[in-house]
ROSE-643704 format. One record per residue (C-alpha): residue in three letters; x, y, z. Coordinates in steps of 0.05 Angstrom, whole numbers, always signed. Each point is the difference from the previous one (the first is absolute). Layout:
N
+-----+--------+--------+--------+
!  aa !     px !     py !     pz !
+-----+--------+--------+--------+
! ala !      X !      Y !      Z !
...
+-----+--------+--------+--------+
# end
This chain:
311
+-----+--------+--------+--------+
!  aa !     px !     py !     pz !
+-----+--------+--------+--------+
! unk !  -3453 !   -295 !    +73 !
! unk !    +36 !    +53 !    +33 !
! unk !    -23 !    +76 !    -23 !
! unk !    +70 !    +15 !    -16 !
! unk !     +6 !    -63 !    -49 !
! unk !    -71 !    +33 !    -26 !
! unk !    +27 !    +67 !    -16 !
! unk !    +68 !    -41 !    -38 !
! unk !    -51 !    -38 !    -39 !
! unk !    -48 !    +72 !    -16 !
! unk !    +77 !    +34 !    -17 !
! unk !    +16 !    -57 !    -44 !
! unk !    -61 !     -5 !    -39 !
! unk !     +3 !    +70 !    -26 !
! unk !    +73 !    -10 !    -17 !
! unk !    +31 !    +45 !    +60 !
! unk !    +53 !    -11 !    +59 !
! unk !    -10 !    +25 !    +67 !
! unk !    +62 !    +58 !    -28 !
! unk !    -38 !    +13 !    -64 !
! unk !    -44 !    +58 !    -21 !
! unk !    -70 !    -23 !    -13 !
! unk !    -23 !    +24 !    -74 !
! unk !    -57 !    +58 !     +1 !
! unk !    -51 !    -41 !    -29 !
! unk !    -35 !    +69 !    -32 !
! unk !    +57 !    +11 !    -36 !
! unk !     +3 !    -70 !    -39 !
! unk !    -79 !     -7 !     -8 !
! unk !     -1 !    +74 !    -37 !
! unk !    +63 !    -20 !    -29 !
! unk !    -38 !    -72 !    -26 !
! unk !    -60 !    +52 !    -18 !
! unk !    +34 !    +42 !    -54 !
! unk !    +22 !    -66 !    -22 !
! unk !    -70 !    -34 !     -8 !
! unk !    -18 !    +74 !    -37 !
! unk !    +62 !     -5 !    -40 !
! unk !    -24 !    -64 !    -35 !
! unk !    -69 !    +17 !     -1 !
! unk !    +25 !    +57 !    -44 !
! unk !    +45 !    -44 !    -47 !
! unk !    -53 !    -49 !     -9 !
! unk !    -51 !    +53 !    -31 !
! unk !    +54 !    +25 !    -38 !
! unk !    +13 !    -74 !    -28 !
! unk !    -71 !    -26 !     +0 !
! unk !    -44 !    +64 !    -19 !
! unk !    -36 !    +12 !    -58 !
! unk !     -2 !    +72 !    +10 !
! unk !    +53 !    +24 !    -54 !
! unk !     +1 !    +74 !    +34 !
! unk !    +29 !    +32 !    +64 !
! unk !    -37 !    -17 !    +54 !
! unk !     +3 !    +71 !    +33 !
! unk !    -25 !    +32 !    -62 !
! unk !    -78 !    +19 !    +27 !
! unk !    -24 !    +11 !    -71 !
! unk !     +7 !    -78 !     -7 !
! unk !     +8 !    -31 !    +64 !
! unk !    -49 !    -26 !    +59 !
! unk !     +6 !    +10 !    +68 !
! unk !    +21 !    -72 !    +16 !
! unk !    +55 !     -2 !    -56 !
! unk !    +21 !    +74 !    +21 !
! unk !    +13 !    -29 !    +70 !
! unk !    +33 !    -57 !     -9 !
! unk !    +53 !    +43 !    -45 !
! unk !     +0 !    +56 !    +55 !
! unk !    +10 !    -34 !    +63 !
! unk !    +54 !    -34 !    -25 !
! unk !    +34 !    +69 !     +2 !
! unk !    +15 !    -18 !    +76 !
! unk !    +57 !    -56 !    -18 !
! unk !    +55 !    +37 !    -21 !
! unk !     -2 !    +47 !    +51 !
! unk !    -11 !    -47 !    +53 !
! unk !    +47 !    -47 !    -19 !
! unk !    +55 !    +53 !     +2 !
! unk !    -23 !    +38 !    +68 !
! unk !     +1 !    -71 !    +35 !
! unk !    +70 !    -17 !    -33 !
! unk !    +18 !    +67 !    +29 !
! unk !    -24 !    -29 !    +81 !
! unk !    +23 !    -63 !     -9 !
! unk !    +70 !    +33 !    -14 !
! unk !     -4 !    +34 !    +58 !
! unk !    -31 !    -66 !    +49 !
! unk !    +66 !    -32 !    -23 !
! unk !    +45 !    +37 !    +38 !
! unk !    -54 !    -10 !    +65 !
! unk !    +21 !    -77 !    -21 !
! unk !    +72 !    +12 !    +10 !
! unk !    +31 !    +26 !    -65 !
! unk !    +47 !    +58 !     +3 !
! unk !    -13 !    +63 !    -41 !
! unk !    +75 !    -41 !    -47 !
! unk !    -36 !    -60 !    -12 !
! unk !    -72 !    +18 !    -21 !
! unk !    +25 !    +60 !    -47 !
! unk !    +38 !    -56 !    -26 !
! unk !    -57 !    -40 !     -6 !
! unk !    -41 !    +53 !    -32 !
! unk !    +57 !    +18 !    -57 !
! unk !     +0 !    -74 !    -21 !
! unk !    -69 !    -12 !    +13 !
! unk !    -13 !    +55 !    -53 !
! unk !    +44 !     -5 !    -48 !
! unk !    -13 !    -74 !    -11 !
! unk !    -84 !    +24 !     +6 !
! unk !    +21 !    +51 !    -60 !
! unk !    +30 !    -65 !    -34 !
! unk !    -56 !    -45 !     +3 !
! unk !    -43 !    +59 !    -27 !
! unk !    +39 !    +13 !    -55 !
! unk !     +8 !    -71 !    -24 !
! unk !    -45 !    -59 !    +22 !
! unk !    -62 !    +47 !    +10 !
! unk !     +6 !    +26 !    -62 !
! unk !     +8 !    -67 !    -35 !
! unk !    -70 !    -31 !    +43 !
! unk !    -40 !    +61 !    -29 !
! unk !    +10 !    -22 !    -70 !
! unk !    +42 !    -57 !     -9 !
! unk !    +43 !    +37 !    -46 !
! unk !    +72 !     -2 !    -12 !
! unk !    +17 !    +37 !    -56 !
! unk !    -38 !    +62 !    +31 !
! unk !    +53 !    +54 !    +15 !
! unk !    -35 !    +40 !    +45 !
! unk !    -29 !     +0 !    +79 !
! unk !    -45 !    +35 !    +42 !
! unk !    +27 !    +25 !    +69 !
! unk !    -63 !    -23 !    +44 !
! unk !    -13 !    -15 !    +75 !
! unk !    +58 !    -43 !    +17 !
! unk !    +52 !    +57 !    -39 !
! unk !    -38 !    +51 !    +54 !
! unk !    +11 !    -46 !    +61 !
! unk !    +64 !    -18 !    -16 !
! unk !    +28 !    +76 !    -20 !
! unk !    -39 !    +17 !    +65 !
! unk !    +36 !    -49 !    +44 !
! unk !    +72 !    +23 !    -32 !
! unk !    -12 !    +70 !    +17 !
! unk !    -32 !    -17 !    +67 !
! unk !    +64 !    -37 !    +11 !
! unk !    +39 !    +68 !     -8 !
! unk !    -37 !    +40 !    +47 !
! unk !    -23 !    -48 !    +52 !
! unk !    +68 !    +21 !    +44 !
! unk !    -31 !    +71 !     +4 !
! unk !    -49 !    +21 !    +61 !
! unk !    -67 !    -33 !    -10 !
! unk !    -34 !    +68 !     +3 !
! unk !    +50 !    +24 !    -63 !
! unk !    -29 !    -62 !    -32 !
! unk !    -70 !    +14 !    +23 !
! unk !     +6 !    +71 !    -34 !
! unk !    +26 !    -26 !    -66 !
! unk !    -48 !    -48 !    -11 !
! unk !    -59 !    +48 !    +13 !
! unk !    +40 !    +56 !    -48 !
! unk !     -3 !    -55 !    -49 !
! unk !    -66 !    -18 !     +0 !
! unk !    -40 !    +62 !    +12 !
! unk !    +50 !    +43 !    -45 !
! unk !    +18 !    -34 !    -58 !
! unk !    -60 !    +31 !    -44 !
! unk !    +38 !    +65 !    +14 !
! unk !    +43 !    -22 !    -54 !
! unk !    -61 !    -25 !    -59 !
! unk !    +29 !    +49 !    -42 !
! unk !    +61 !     -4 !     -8 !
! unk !    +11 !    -54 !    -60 !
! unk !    +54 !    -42 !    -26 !
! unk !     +5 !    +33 !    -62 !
! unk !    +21 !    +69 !    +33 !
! unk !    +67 !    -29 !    +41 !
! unk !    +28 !    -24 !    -68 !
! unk !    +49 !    -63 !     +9 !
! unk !    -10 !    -16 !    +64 !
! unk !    -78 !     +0 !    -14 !
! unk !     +1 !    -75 !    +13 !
! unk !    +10 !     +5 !    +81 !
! unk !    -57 !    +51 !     +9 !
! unk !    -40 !    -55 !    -46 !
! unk !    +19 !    -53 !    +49 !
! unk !     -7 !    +47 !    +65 !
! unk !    -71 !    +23 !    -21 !
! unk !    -25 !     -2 !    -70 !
! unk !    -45 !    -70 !    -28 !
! unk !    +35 !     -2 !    -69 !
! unk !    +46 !    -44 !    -46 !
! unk !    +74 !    +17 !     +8 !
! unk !    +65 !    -43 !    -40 !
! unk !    +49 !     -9 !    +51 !
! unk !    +46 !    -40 !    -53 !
! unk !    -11 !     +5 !    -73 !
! unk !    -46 !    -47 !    -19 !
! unk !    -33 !    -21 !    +69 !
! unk !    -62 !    +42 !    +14 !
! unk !    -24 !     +4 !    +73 !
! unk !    -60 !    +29 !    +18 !
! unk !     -4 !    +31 !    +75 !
! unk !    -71 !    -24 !    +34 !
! unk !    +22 !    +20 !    +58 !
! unk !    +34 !    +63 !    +11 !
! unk !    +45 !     +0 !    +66 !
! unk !     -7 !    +57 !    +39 !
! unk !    -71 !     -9 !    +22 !
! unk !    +11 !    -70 !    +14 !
! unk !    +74 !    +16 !    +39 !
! unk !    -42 !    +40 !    +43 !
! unk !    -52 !    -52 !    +11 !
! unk !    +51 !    -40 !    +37 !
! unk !    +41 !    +47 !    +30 !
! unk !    -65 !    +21 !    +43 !
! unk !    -13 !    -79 !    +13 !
! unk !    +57 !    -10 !    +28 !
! unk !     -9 !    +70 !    +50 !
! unk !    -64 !    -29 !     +8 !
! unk !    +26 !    -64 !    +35 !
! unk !    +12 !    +38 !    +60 !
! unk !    -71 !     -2 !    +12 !
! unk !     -2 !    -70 !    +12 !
! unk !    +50 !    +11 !    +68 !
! unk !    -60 !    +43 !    +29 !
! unk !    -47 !    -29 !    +55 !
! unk !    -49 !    -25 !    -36 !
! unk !    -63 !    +38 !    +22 !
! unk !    +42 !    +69 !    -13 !
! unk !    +24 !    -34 !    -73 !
! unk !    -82 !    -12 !    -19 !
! unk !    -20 !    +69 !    +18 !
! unk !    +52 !    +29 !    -37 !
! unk !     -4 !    -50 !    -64 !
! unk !    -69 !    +15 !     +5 !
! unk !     +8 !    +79 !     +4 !
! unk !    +55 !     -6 !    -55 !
! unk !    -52 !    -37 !    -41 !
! unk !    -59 !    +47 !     -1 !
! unk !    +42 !    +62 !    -12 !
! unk !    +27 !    -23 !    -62 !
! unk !    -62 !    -25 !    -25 !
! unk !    -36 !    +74 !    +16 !
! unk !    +72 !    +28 !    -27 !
! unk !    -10 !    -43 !    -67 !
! unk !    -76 !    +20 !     -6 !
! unk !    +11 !    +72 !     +9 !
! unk !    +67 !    +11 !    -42 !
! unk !    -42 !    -48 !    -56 !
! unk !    -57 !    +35 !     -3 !
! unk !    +45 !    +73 !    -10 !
! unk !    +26 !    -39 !    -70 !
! unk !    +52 !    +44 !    +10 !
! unk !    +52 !    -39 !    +12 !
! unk !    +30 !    -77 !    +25 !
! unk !    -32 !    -42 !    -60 !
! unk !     +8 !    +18 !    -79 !
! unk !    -58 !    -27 !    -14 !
! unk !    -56 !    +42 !    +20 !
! unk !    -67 !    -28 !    +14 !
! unk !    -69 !    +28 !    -22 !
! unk !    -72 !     +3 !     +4 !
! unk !    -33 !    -61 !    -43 !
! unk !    -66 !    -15 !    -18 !
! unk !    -25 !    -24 !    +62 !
! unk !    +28 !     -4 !    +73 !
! unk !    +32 !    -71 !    +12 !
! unk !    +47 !    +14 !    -63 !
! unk !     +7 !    +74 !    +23 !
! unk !    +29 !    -38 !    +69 !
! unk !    +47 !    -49 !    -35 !
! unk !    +28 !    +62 !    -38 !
! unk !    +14 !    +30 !    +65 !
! unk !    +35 !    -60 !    +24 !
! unk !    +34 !    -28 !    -66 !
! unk !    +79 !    +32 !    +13 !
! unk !    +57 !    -10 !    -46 !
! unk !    +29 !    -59 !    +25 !
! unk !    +72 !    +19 !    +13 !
! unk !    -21 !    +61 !    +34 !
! unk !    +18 !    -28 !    +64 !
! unk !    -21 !    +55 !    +45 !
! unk !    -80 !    -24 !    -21 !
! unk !     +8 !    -76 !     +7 !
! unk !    +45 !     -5 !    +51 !
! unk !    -33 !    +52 !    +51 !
! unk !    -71 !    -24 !    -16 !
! unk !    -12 !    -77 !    -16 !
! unk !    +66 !    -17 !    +49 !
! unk !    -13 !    +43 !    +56 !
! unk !    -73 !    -29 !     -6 !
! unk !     +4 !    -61 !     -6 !
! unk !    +59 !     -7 !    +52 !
! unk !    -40 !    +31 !    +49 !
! unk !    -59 !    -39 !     -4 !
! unk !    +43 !    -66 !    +13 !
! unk !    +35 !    +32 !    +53 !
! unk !    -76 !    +13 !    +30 !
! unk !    -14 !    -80 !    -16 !
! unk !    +63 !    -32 !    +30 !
! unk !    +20 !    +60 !    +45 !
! unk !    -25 !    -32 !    +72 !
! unk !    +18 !    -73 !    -17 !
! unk !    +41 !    -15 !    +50 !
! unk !    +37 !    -53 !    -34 !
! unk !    +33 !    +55 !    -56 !
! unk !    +46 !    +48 !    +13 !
! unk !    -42 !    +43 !    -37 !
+-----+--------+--------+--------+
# end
């Protein structure tokens, strides 16, 4: 067989054209990661005896405290990689028109589905007048807004999304209960509390926006990484990855500020550690820039010099 026949064969069986974009297999195995962690997380939830928090050290193990904590990588992840996928698409032809299209409609109906048939699969419960605004609420919110801005230069973006992140516990403060009537959108900007939207219909905010806005503003900035050369995209991924990890160890350890829940000294040394490492889990600025940036990096070191991947 001819080697050009070969390479039509090799392009076919990993769903590709000679004119299409090959998919950055990093991206989709951390992307199948959080997923895998994701349900290992449900399951204990569904299938534990333990009838406590799992981060609470007065009660918990080690192995239950993990399997709680490194689930705090999903949301994050899944967000920063809907963020550089946004961006990929335009690489794949879209026009700046069609995906901020895409994105409006892609969120609102994510907000939808959140609102309604999630609700209903937690509990199976009709008559329930009430719903949590969880993951899929944050994603989709995050891909409406992202839709607004993404016809602005991708530096603006860049510096939005890091304002965002690394600035939002500026404002832990301020409370819905000071700005009166329109104490509802701070609640859904940044507070974890019930609001009534409608009389009648409770909602409860999971997942307050603006860290998570941010989240995927800077994915998307971060997509331009991917047009690098490669061995200039590694170093820097790499160099990017260790300084927010010494950034997150140093600011952490100050308790001064990024987290609102402080950590401690406990009664011995391993629980001492998982203090030090259990963050609040919407504070973005300590899940994102550690367990992503980590965990990124070191699959970028794995699949890096494969010379099938683009990446």
């Amino acid at each position: 067989m001819e080697k050009s026949n070969i390479n039509q064969l090799v392009l076919i069986a990993n769903n590709q054209t000679p004119d299409r974009i090959p998919r950055i297999i990093s991206i989709d195995l951390l992307r199948g990661l959080v997923m895998v962690l994701m349900t290992l997380d449900h399951v204990r939830g569904f299938f534990s005896n333990a009838d406590f928090n799992p981060l609470d050290l007065t009660q918990s193990n080690i192995p239950l405290f993990l399997t709680r904590w490194i689930t705090h990588l999903c949301a994050p992840t899944f967000i920063f990689l809907a963020g550089i996928s946004a961006y990929l698409s335009l690489k794949r032809g879209k026009t700046k028109q069609q995906l901020s299209r895409f994105l409006l409609l892609r969120g609102l109906w994510l907000v939808f589905l959140d609102l309604t048939i999630v609700r209903f699969s937690w509990r199976f419960d009709l008559s329930r007048i009430f719903s949590a605004a969880g993951v899929l609420w944050a994603i989709g919110c995050s891909m409406i807004f992202l839709a607004a801005i993404i016809y602005l230069p991708t530096r603006i973006i860049a510096t939005i999304g890091i304002f965002l992140i690394v600035g939002h516990n500026l404002f832990d403060n301020v409370q819905a209960e000071q700005l009166g009537n329109i104490g509802w959108i701070w609640t859904i900007l940044h507070e974890q509390k019930m609001i009534e939207p409608i009389s009648g219909f409770r909602l409860f905010i999971l997942y307050p926006l603006i860290p998570w806005i941010g989240v995927m503003a800077l994915g998307y900035a971060f997509g331009t990484l991917f047009e690098m050369e490669k061995e200039r995209r590694l170093q820097l991924l790499r160099n990017i990855g260790l300084s927010t990890i010494a950034a997150f160890i140093i600011i952490r350890a100050t308790n001064i500020y990024g987290d609102p829940n402080p950590w401690s000294i406990q009664s011995n040394f391993p629980n001492t550690l998982l203090s030090f490492i259990d963050c609040h889990k919407s504070s973005a600025f300590s899940t994102l820039f550690t367990n992503y940036t980590r965990s990124s990096n070191i699959i970028t070191l794995l699949f890096g010099k494969n010379k099938n991947t683009l990446f």
